[in-house]
N, C-alpha and C positions, 0 to 999 in steps of 0.2 A: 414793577420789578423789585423784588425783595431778594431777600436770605431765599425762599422757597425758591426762587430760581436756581438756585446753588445746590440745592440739595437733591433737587429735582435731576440736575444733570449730574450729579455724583449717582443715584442711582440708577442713571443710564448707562454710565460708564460700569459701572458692577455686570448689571446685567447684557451688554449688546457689545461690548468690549469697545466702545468708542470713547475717548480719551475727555473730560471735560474742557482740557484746552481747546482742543481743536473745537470744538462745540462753542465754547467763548469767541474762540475769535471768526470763526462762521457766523454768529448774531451780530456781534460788531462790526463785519463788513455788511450786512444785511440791513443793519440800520442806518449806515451812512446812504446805501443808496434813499433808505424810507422816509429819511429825512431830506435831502434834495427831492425828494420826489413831492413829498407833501407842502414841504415850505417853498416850491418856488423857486432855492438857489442853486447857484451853480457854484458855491466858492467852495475852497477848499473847506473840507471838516475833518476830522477824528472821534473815534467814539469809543469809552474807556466803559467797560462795564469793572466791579471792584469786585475782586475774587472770594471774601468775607461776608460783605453784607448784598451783595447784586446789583446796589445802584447803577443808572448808566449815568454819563454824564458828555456831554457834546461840548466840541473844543471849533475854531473857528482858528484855522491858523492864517496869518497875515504877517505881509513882510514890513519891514520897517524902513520909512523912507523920509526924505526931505520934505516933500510937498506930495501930499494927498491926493490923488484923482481919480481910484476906484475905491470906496469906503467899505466896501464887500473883502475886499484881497488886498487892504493895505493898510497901511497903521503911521501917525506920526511918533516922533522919537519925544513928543512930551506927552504922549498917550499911554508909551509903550513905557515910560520911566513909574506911572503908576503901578505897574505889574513887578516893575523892580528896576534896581538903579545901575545894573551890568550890561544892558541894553546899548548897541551900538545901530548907524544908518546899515540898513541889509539884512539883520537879524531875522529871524523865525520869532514872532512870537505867537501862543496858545491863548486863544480867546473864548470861554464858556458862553456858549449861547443854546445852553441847555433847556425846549421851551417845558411850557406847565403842564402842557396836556401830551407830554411824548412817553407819557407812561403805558398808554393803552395801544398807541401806534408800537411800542416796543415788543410790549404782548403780543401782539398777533403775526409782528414781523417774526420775533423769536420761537415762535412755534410753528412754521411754516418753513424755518429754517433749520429749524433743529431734526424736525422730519427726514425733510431732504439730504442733511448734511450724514443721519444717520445711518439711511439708504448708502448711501456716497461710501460712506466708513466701511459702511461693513462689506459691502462691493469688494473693498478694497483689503480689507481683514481677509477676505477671503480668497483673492487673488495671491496676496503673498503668502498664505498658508499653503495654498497648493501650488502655488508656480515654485515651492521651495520644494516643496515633493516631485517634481519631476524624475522620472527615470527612474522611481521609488514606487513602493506596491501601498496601494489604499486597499480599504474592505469596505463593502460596501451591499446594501439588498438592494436587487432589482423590483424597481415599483411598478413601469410598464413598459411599454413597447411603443414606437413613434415609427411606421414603417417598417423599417427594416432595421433601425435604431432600436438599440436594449437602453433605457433610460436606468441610471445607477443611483440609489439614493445616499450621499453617502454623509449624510447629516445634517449640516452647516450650507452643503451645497448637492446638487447632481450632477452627472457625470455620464456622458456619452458614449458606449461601445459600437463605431462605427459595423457596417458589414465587414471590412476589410479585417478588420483586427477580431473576428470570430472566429475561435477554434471548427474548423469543418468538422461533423459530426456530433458537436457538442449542443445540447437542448438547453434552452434557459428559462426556468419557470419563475412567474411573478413570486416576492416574498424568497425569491433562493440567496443564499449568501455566498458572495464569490468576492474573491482576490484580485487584481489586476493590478497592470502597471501604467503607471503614469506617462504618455508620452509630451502633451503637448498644454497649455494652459494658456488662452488667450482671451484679453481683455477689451470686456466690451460694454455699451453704454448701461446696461443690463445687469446680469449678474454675469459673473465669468462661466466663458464656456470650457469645461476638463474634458479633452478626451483619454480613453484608456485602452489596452489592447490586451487580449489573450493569447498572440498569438507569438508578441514581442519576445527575443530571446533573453531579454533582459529580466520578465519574468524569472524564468527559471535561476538567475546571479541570486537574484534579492530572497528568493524561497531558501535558495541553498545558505544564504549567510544567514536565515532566521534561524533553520534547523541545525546547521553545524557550526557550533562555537567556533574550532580551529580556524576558518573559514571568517568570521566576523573576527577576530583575535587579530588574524594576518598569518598566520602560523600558516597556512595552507592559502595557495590562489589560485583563484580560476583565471585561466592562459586565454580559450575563448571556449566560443559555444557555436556548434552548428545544430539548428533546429527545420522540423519541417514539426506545424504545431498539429499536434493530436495522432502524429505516429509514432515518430523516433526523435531524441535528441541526446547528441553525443557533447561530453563536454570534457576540454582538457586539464587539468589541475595537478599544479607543482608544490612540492612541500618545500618550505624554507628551514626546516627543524629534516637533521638524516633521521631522526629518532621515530618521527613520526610519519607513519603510512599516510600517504592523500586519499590514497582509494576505502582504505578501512574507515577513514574519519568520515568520507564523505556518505559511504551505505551504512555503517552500523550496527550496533549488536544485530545480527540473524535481519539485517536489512532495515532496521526499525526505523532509521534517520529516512532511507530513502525511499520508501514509504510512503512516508505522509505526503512529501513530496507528487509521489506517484500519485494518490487520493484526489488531491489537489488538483493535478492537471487531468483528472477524466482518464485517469490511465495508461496516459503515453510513458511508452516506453526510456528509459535512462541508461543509457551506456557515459560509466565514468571510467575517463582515461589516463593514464600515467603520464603527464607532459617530458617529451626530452629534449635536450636540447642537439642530440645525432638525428637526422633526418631520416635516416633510415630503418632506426629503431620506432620514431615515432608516428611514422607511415605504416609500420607493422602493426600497432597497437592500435590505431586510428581504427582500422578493419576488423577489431572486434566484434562480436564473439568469432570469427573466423582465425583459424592459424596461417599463420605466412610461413613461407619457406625458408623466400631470399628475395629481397629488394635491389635494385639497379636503379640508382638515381642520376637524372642527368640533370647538375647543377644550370648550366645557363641557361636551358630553357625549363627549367625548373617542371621536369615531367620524371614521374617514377616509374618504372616498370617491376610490378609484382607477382611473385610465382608463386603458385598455392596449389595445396592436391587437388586430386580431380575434384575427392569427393567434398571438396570445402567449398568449390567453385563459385557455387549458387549461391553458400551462404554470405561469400564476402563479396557478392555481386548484392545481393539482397533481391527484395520483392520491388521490380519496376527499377532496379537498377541503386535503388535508396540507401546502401548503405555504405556503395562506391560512391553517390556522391556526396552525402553527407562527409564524409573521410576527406573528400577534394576541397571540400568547403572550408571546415578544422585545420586541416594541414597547409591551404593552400597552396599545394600541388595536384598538377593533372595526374591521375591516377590511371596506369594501364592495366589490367589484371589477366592471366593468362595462368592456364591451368597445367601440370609437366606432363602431361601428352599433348599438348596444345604447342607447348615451346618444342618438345623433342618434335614433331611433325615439322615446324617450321625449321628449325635446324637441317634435318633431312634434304627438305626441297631447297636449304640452300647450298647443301654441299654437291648436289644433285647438279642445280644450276652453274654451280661455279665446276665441279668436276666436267660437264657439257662443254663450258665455253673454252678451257684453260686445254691445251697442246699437251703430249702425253707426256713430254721432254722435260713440262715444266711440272709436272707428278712426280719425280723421281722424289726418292726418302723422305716420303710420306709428306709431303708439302701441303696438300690435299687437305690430309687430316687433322695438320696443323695448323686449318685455318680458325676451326671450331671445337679446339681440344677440348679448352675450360669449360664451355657450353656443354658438347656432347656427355662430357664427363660430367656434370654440373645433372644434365638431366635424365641422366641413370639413375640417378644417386637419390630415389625417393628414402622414406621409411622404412618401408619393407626391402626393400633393398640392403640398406643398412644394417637394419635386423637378420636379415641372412646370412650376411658376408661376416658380423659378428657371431653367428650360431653355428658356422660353420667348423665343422671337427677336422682331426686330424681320418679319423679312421673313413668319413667322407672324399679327403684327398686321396685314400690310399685305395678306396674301391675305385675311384677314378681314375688311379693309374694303372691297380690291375684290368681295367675293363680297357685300358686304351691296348694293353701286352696283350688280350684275349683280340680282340681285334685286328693287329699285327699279326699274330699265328695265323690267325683266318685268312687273311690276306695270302700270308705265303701259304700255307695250303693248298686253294685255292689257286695259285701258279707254278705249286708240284703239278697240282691234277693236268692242268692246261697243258704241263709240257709232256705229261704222258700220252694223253691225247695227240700232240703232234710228232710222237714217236710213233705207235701205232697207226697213225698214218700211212706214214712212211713207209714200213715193212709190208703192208698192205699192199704199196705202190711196186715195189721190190716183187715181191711173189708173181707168178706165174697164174693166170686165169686155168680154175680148174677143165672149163672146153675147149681152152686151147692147146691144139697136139704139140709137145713136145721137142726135141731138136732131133731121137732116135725115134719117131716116130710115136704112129697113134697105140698107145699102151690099154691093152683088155682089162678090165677089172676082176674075170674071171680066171687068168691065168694062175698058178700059182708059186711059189716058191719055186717048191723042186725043179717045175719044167723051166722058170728062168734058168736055174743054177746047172740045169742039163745043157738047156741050150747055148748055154758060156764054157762050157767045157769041151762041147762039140766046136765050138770056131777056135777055140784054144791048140786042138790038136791039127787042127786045118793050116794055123798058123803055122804050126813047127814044121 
């Protein structure tokens, strides 16, 4: 054992990053065992290797007593005053019994040790390098495949993407370079096992704070993230600066920031959300790209009920239901969605019901209708509706009121006519049946004037 000892493990420590102390003091436990092993004892020893020149040098510690009786592990106190003259009964003292030929047993201990201890080190170099990236994104190229296992090569170490933690639909070819996130790092006799996942929503945190400074700064937070990996992921993010848009920070010139991102994950889609802290503003925003109406949120059991037009229905339902629950996930709240001919039908059949059950007594001034004013009124009240009732003219009201006057006239007309008719009725009833004779008898239609007025003149003078 020399200086080359020395220098030997300095450039181990450059090159494998293991420490030359610990290597020091790994060979000097390894040679106390190498020394009871080969000489025989059982006593206590120490073994001092010198950090300059390499020498090793073996100590033989024994206690100091009155009277001697194991010469192995004990010393008398006129033995121990040759070492030096501070020596008391009980004392420790160091005894060299360094032998002649422990130089080659050295060598081969210390190289059998320094192996191992290297292995050991760097086992360990490498668990605390990645168990400190937990929850943090490595790069890495896939080298092969082990079943159903994507093996990660990611330098220093590999790194396992289970099946569970694979994007569905996503191909992975040997020599490809991919991103992931760290979840788990556990240590074993071996080298440490890393798993990673692409499916983790913690992914998409760590992507967003490389691409958008605001976001890594603090200036901007992300609130939470609901993913479903390789189709949709919604995420919510609050600015702590009024000055600064969260949504603009987070897409970027003409999309550029979010983007890459997209690249990245194989394409999945990115809905970024305005976080707020009114619930019912941010249950509206949640269901993006879809518009909402009007929200009704019932705080204790934390359920929402949302109204959207027909024609948005589907979109803030989504494909397989995904982007209502994405939204329930985000927000956590139960989400109801319900489209305004969906709510006005139910409203209907409840005024329907309730009008059924309820006594007519208890219907007076309009009770009825004032069970479901807000609602009925609420679901009239679309867009177009609005648009209407705003487009509407005056010269519109006024055709409408001449048309209800033209109407009116018609009506009473129409009960002139009636009563004419039940006038000529009547007179009809009144008259005399043209075959039926008369009260002076049955009248000839031949007869004429004159011979009437003859024959009136004849019973005239009959009279006189």
């Amino acid at each position: 054992m020399s200086a080359e000892l020395i220098r030997a493990l300095e450039q181990i420590e450059k090159e494998k990053g293991v420490s030359k102390e610990i290597l020091i003091e790994a060979i000097e436990v390894a040679l106390i065992t190498a020394y009871k092993r080969n000489y025989g004892t059982t006593q206590n020893v120490e073994v001092y290797i010198d950090r300059l020149t390499g020498d090793v040098r073996v100590f033989a510690v024994k206690s100091i007593v009155e009277e001697v009786t194991d010469p192995s592990a004990e010393l008398s106190l006129e033995q121990a005053n040759k070492f030096g003259a501070d020596f008391e009964v009980g004392d420790m003292v160091e005894v060299e019994v360094t032998p002649r030929k422990f130089g080659r047993i050295a060598a081969q201990t210390a190289k059998q040790v320094v192996m191992q201890r290297i292995r050991e080190a760097e086992r360990g170099i490498i668990f605390e390098e990645f168990s400190s990236k937990e929850e943090d994104i490595v790069t890495g190229v896939i080298s092969r495949f082990e079943r159903r296992n994507v093996i990660v090569d990611l330098g220093r170490a590999e790194a396992i993407l289970p099946p569970g933690e694979q994007t569905p639909g996503e191909k992975y070819n040997i020599h490809d370079r991919i991103k992931a996130y760290v979840i788990n790092v556990k240590k074993t006799n071996k080298s440490p096992q890393i798993f990673i996942s692409r499916t983790h929503p913690g992914l998409v945190k760590r992507l967003l704070e490389l691409e958008v400074p605001e976001i890594h700064d603090g200036t901007v937070e992300i609130k939470t993230i609901a993913r479903e990996a390789g189709s949709r992921t919604k995420i919510a993010i609050f600015s702590k600066n009024e000055n600064v848009d969260p949504v603009g920070a987070c897409v970027g010139q003409k999309g550029s920031r979010i983007r890459s991102i997209v690249d990245e994950l194989k394409g999945e889609m990115l809905d970024v959300i305005k976080w707020s802290g009114n619930p019912e503003e941010y249950i509206a925003s949640s269901l993006s790209p879809a518009k909402v109406v009007r929200v009704d949120i019932d705080e204790i059991n934390k359920v929402a009920r949302v109204i959207v037009p027909d024609f948005q229905l589907s979109l803030a339902i989504g494909k397989e239901g995904q982007n209502a629950r994405l939204a329930a996930k985000l927000t956590g709240w139960k989400i109801d969605i319900k489209s305004e001919s969906q709510l006005r039908a139910q409203i209907e059949q409840q005024l329907l019901i309730y009008t059924a059950d309820t006594p007519d007594e208890d219907l007076e001034d309009g009770e009825s209708a004032g069970l479901f004013i807000d609602e009925v009124d609420y679901a009239g009240d679309t867009d177009e509706n609005n648009y209407e009732a705003e487009h509407t003219s005056d010269t519109d009201i006024n055709e409408e009121e001449s048309f209800e006057e033209d109407v009116s006239e018609e009506e009473s007309f129409e009960e002139d006519v009636s009563e004419e008719e039940s006038s000529e009725e009547d007179v009809s009833e009144e008259e005399p049946s043209e075959e039926e004779p008369s009260e002076e008898g049955f009248v000839d239609e031949n007869v004429s004037e004159q011979d009437v007025e003859a024959v009136s003149a004849d019973s005239e003078e009959l009279r006189e």
